[in-house]
VEXVOLO-714294 format. One line per 3 residues: their letters; for each residue x, y, z of C-alpha. Coordinates in steps of 0.25 Angstrom, whole numbers, plus 5000, padded with zeros to 4 digits. Example, Ala and Ser with C-alpha at 12.3 -4.5 7.8 and 13.67 -1.06 7.14 Angstrom:
REM VEXVOLO-714294
AS	5049:4982:5031 | 5055:4996:5029;
END
This chain:
REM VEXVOLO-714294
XXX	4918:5409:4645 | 4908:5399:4642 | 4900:5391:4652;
XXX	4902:5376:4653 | 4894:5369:4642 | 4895:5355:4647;
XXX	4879:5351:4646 | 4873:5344:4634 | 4879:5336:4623;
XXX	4893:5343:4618 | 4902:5338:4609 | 4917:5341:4611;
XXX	4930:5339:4602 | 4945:5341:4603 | 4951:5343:4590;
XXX	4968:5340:4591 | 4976:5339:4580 | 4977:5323:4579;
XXX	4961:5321:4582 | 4947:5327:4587 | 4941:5320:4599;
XXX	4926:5322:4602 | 4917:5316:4612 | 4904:5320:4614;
XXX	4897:5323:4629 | 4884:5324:4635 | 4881:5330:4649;
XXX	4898:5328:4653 | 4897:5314:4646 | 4905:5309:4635;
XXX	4897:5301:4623 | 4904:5299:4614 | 4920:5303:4611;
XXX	4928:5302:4599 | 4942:5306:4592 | 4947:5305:4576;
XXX	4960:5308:4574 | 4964:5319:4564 | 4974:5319:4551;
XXX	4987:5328:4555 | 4985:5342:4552 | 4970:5342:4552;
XXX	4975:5351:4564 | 4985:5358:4569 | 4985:5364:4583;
XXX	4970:5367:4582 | 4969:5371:4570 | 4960:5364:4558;
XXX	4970:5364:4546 | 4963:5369:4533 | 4965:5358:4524;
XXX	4960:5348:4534 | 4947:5343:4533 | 4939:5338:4548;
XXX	4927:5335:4540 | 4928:5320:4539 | 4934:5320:4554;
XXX	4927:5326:4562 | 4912:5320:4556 | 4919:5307:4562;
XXX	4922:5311:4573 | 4907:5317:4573 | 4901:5304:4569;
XXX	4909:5296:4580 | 4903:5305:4591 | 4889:5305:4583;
XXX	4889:5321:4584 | 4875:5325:4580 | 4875:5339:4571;
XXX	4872:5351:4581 | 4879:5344:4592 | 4888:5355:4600;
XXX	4902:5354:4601 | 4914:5359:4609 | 4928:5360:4605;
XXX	4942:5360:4613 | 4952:5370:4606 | 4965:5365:4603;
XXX	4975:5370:4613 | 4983:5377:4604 | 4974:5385:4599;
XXX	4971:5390:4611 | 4978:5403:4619 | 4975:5403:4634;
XXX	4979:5416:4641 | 4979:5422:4654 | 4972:5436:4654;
XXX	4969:5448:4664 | 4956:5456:4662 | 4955:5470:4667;
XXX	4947:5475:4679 | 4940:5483:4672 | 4932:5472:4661;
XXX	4922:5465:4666 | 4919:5450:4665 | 4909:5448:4655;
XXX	4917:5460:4647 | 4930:5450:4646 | 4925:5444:4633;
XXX	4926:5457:4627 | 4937:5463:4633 | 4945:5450:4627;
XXX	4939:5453:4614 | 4945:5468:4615 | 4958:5465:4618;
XXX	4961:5453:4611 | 4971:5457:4599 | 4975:5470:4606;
XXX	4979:5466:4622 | 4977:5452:4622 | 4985:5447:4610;
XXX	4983:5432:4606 | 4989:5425:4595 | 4977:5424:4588;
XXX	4965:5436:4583 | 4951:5434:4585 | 4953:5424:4594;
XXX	4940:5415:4601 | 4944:5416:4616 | 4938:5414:4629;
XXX	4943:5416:4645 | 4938:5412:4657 | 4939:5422:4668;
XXX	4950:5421:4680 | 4950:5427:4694 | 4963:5428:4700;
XXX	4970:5437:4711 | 4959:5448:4707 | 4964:5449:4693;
XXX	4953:5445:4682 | 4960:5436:4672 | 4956:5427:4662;
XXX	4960:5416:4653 | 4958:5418:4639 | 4956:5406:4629;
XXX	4959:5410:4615 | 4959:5403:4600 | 4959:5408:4584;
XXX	4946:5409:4580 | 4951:5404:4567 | 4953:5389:4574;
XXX	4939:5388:4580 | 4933:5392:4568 | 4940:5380:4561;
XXX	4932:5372:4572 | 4919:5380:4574 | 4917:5378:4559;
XXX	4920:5361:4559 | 4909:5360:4567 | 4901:5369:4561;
XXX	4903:5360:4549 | 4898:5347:4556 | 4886:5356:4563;
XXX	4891:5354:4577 | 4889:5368:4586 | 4903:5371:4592;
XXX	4899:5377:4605 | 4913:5379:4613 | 4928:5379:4609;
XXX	4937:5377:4623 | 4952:5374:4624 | 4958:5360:4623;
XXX	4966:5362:4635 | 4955:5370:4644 | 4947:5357:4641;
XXX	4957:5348:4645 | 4958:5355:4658 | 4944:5355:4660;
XXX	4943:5339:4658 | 4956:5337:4668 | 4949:5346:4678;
XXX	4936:5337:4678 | 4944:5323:4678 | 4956:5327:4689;
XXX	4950:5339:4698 | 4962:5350:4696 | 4964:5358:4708;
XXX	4959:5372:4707 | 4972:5376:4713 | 4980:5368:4704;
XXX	4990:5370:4694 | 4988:5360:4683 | 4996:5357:4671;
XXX	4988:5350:4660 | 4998:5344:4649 | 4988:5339:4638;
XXX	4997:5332:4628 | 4991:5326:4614 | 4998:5323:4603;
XXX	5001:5334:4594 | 5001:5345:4605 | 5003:5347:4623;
XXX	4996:5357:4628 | 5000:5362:4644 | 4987:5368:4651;
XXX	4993:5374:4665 | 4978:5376:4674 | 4978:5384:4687;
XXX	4969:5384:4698 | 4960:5376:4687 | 4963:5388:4676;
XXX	4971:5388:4664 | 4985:5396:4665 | 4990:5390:4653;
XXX	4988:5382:4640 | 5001:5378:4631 | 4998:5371:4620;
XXX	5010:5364:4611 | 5010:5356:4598 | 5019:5343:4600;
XXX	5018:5334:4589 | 5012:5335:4574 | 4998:5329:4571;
XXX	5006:5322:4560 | 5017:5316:4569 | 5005:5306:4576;
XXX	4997:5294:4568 | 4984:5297:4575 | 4973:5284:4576;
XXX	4959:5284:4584 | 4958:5271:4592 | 4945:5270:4602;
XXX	4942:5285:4602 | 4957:5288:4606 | 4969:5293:4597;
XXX	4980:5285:4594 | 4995:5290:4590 | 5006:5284:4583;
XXX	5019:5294:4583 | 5024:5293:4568 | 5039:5301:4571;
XXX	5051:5299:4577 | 5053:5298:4593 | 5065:5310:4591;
XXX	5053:5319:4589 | 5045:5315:4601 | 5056:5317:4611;
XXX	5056:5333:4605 | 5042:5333:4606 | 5041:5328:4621;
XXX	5052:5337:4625 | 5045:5349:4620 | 5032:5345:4626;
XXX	5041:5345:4640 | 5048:5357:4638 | 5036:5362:4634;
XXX	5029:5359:4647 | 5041:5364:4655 | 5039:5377:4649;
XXX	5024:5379:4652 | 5027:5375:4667 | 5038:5384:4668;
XXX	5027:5395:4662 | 5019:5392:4672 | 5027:5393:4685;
XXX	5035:5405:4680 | 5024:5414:4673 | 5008:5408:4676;
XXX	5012:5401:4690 | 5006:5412:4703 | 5011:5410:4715;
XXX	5021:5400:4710 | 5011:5388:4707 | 5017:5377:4700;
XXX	5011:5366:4692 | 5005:5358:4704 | 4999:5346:4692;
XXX	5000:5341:4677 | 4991:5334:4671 | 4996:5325:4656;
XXX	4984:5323:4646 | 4983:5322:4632 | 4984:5309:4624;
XXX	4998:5312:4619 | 5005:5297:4614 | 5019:5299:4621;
XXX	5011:5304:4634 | 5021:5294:4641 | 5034:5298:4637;
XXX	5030:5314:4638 | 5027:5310:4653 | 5041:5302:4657;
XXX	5048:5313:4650 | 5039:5324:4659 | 5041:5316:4671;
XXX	5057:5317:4670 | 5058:5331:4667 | 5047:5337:4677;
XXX	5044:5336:4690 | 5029:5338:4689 | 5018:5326:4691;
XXX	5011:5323:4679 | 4999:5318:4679 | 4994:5310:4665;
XXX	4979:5311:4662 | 4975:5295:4660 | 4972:5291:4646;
XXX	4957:5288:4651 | 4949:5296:4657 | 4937:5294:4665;
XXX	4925:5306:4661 | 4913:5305:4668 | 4914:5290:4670;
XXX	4919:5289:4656 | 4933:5284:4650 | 4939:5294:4640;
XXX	4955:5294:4634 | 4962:5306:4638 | 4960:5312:4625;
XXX	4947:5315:4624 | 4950:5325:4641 | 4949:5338:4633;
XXX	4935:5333:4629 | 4931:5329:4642 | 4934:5342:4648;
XXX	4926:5350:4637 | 4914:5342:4642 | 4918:5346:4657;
XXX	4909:5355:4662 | 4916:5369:4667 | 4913:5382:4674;
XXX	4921:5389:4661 | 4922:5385:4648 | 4931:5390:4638;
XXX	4925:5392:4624 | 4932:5399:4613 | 4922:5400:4602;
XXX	4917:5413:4599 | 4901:5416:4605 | 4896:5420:4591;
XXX	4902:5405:4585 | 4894:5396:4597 | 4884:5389:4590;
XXX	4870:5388:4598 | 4867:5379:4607 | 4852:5376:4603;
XXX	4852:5377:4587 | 4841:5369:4584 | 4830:5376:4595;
XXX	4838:5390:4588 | 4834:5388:4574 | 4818:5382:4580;
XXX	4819:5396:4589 | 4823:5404:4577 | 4812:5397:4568;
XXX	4802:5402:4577 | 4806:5414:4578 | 4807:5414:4561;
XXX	4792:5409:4561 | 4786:5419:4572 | 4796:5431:4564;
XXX	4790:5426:4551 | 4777:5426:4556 | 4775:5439:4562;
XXX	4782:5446:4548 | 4770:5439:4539 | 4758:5446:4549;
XXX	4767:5457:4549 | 4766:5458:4534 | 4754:5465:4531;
XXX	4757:5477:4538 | 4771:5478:4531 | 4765:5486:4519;
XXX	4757:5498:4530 | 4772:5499:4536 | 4777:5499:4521;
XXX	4767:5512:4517 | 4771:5517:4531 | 4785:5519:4528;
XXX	4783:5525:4514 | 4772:5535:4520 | 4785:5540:4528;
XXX	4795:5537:4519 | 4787:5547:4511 | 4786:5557:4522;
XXX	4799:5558:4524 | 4803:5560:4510 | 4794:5573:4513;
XXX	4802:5576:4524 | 4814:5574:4517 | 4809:5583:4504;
XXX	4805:5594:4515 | 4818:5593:4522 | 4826:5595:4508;
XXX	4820:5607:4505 | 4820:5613:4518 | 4835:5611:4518;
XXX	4835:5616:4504 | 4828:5629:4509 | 4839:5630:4520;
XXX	4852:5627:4510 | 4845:5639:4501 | 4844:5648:4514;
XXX	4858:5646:4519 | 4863:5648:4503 | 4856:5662:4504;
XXX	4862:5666:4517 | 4876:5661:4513 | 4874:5669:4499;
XXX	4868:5682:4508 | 4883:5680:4516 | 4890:5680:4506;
XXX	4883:5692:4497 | 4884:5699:4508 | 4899:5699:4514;
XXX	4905:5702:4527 | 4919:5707:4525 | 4925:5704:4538;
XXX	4939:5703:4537 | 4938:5719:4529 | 4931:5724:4537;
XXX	4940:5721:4550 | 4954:5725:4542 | 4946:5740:4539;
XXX	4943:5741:4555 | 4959:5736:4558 | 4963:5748:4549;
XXX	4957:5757:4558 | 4964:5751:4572 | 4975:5758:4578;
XXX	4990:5754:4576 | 4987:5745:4589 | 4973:5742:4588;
XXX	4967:5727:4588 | 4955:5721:4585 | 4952:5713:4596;
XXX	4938:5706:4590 | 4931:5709:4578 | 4917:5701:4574;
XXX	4909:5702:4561 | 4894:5699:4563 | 4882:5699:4554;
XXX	4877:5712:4548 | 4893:5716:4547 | 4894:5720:4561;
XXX	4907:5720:4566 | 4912:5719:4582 | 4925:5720:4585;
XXX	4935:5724:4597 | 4948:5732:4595 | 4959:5737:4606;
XXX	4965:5749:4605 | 4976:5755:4614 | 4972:5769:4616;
XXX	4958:5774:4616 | 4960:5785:4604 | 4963:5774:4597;
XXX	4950:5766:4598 | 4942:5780:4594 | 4950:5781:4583;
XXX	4946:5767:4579 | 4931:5769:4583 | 4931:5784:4575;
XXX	4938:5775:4562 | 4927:5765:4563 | 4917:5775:4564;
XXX	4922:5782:4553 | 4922:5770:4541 | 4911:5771:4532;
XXX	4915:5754:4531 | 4907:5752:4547 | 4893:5757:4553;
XXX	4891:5758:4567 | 4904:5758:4572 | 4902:5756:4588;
XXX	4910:5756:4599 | 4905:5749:4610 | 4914:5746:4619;
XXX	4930:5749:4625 | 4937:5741:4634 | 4951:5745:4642;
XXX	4960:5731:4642 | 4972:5732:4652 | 4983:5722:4653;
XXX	4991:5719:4664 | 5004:5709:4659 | 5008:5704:4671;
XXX	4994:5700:4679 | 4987:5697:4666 | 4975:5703:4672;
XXX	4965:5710:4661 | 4958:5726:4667 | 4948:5729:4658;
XXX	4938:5742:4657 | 4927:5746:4650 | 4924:5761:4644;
XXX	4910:5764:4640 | 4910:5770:4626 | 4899:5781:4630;
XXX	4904:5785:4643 | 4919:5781:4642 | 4918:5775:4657;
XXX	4926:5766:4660 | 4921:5753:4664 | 4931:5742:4672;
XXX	4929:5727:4672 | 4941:5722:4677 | 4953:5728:4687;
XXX	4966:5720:4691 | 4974:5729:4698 | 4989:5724:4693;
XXX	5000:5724:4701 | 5013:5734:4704 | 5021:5726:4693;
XXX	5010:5725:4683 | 5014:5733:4670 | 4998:5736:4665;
XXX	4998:5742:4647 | 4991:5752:4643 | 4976:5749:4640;
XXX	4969:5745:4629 | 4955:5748:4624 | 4946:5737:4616;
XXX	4936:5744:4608 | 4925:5736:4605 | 4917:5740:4590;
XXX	4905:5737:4583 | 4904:5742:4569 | 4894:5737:4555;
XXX	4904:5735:4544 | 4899:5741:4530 | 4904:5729:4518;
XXX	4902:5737:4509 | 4913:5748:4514 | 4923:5737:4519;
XXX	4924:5730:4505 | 4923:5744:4498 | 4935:5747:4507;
XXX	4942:5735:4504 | 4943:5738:4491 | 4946:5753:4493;
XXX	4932:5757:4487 | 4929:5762:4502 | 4928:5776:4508;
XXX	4943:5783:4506 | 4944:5786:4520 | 4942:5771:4524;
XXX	4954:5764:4530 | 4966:5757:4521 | 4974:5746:4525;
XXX	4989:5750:4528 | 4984:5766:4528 | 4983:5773:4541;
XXX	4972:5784:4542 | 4967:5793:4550 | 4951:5790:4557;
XXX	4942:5801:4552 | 4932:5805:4560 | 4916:5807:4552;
XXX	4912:5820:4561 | 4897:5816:4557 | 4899:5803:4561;
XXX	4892:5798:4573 | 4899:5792:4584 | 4890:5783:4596;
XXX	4903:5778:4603 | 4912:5787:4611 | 4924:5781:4617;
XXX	4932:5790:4630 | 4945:5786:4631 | 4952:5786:4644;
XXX	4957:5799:4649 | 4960:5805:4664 | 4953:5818:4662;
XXX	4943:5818:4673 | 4936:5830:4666 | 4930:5822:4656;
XXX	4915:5818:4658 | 4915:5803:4656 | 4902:5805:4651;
XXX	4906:5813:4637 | 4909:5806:4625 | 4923:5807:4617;
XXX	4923:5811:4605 | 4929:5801:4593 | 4937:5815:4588;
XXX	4953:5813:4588 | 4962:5824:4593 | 4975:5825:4588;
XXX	4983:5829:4598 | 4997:5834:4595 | 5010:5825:4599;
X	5020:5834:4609;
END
């Protein structure tokens, strides 16, 4: 929202499609005024048409307001270029973050009939909702402007809509309430547009095309337009009745969609310099009931006299607490040019200055930087062959690993030929130096021994230990885990943990989890792999019975469970297996 701009000297022009009026104001008063009128198609609802050249035009109309180069300049949009559209912000933005919120969602929430648009809004408080009214345009249409002043060298320093300025100019000669509802119906010759202002804000702008540009034979007599009609009456008649119909339909928008609390149109308010203004109003006087009130062809502007048509001008020179401007902030030329360019001279001088006494010491920074451009080379050169002494290091270590294998997976297939029908091996892990760790359940005591005497026994593994049995209990139906520990050297048992189950609890039979630790020989598990090993050795798919080494040395005994209480608890078993004979 721009501030009000009204002090200084400002030029102001209203481009409409059968002419451009300009007048020329200092401190609120107006100078100097003027109008030429336009060739038909120059343009067309706002828009300058391509192939139509204002060059010639507007340095007239320039000339006839003796507009110096530099002079700043404020232009009234077209109304049908403009969209005006009542929007809700949400709680949760804050008021110097709308601008940026707007720009978010334009395109994707708030969708327009236009991309990129140059917009502006002025910020409403109503029944504790944070609305605002936005003001919208193509970009591409006031670029066509922004660049015909650049051209004539005239700084373009606000762009505000047509109808907002008509208000404004009404509002400062007539006083509209500020509880009012107020109708503006600004008619000119080629288009009508209905402005509906409540409570002294915009509700709505409606902007229509009447007749063609082409349809008028357009004269500038005394700083005013002149229009002689070149149809036939048959297509006036259509035209006014639209321009009615069209006015029922905008009130009947208002009192059934925009209206609160049922407000109805309280004033209207005719302006415009349209040339059948008197037969549009007997027609509007028998077919509605609401006063209107006609806007004199003279008005009277800080005590000077001005035709009607130059209103939209007078109320860009009003001064107001908001103004609308739609120009972008990057495309507002300066205020002050020429005291810029002097304070950027300077600037240059004082800059250009300091770089000349700064010039002798540029070479001693110069032999600086090569003095540590050529240490860091060092420190670079030294870093490549550090990093080539640690690719070399890793490349002997990965060719040591590889020299010397790990045979894992044979290793663990020669201990499962020794398990029991239902054996498992709960956790094996192969470390450095080939030692192996591993935990394997067995059901029955006898059978872990057995396991532990083969192990003991294959030429393939050294220092076969075991270090540790464990009792596992399950109970099904509480789901509860009794665990106890048996010290290999005493054959103690050790408990850890005691559910007691209930009556109905169905308990299995125990098992024990032997935990190994053993070194495995390479050389034996490959030889075995390819049957080169010792006969006696395991075979895959070929069951044989344990052979116990008599001079073999054995640091682990195991005691099983047994309920002879005669048995010292101290002695250790023997690894020895008795056949006994089945009944």
């Amino acid at each position: 929202m721009a501030q009000a701009r009204r002090r200084g000297t400002y030029i102001y022009f209203n481009f409409t499609d059968v002419g451009i009026f300009g007048a020329v104001v200092k401190k609120g008063v107006i100078k100097r005024r003027g109008v030429v009128s336009l060739p038909p198609g120059t343009l067309q609802g706002g828009w300058l048409q391509p192939e139509a050249s204002l060059d010639l035009i507007f340095d007239s109309l320039l000339a006839k307001l003796k507009v110096p180069r530099g002079s700043q300049a404020v232009l009234a949009i077209d109304g049908s270029l403009v969209l005006a559209r009542k929007l809700e912000i949400p709680e949760t933005v804050e008021t110097n973050q709308i601008r940026g919120y707007l720009f978010m969602e334009l395109g994707h929430s708030i969708v327009l009939p236009f991309e990129e648009p140059y917009f502006d809004y002025t910020l409403l408080e109503e029944d504790g909702k944070r609305e605002i009214m936005l003001y919208a345009a193509p970009n591409e249409a006031l670029k066509q402007y922004m660049e015909l002043f650049r051209k004539k060298h005239i700084r373009l320093v606000a762009a505000e809509p047509q109808p907002l300025a008509t208000f404004f100019g009404l509002d400062s000669l007539y006083e509209v309430e500020a509880d009012s509802n107020l109708l503006i119906w600004n008619v000119n010759a080629t288009n009508h547009q209905l402005i509906i202002i409540e409570d002294k804000v915009p509700r709505l702008i409606r902007s229509v095309d009447t007749f063609v540009a082409n349809a008028w034979e357009v004269d500038v007599i005394e700083d005013r337009l002149h229009y002689r009609y070149q149809s036939d009456d048959g297509n006036v008649d259509f035209i006014l009745e639209e321009m009615l119909l069209e006015f029922s339909r905008v009130l009947d928008f208002y009192r059934f969609s925009l209206a609160r609390d049922g407000r109805e149109i309280s004033r209207v308010m005719l302006t415009g310099d349209f040339p059948f203004q008197e037969e549009l109003v007997r027609r509007f006087e028998t077919n509605f009931d609401v006063r209107l009130e006609q806007v004199p062809d003279v008005l009277d502007v800080a005590g000077q006299s001005i035709p009607k048509a130059y209103l939209p001008l007078a109320g860009l020179a009003t001064s107001h607490k908001d103004r609308i401007n739609l120009l972008p902030d990057s495309d507002v030329a300066p205020k002050f040019p020429l005291v810029a360019s002097l304070i950027l001279l300077l600037f240059g001088g004082m800059i250009g200055g300091y770089l000349y006494w700064q010039t002798d010491q540029f070479a001693d920074r110069i032999e600086t930087a090569n003095n540590q451009i050529q240490i860091v080379r060092a420190l670079q050169s030294e870093s490549d062959q550090s990093a080539k002494q640690e690719v070399a290091q890793l490349k002997q270590t990965v060719d040591g690993l590889e020299a010397t294998p790990r045979p894992a997976v044979p290793a663990l297939e020669r201990i499962t030929r020794y398990l029991p029908e239902r054996g498992y091996i709960l956790q094996f892990a192969y470390g450095a130096d080939h030692l192996v760790t591993m935990n394997a359940q067995f059901e029955t005591l006898d059978e872990l021994n057995g396991f532990y005497r083969q192990l003991l026994t294959d030429t393939a593994f050294t220092g076969v230990t075991l270090t540790n049995v464990t009792t596992k209990t399950m109970n099904e139906q509480a789901e509860v885990v009794t665990s106890t520990t048996i010290d290999p050297t005493t054959g103690a048992e050790i408990p850890t943990t005691t559910i007691t189950p209930t009556d109905e609890t169905v308990t299995e039979e125990p098992r024990y989890i032997g935990q190994f630790g053993l070194t495995v020989v390479p050389a034996e598990v490959i030889k075995g792999e390819t049957n080169q090993a010792d006969p006696d050795a395991p075979k895959e798919d070929a069951a044989t019975d344990a052979v116990v080494d008599p001079e073999a040395e054995s640091t682990e005994t195991v005691e099983p469970p047994t309920t002879d209480t005669g048995t010292d608890a101290n002695e250790p078993v023997s690894t020895e297996v008795e056949e006994v004979e089945e009944n």
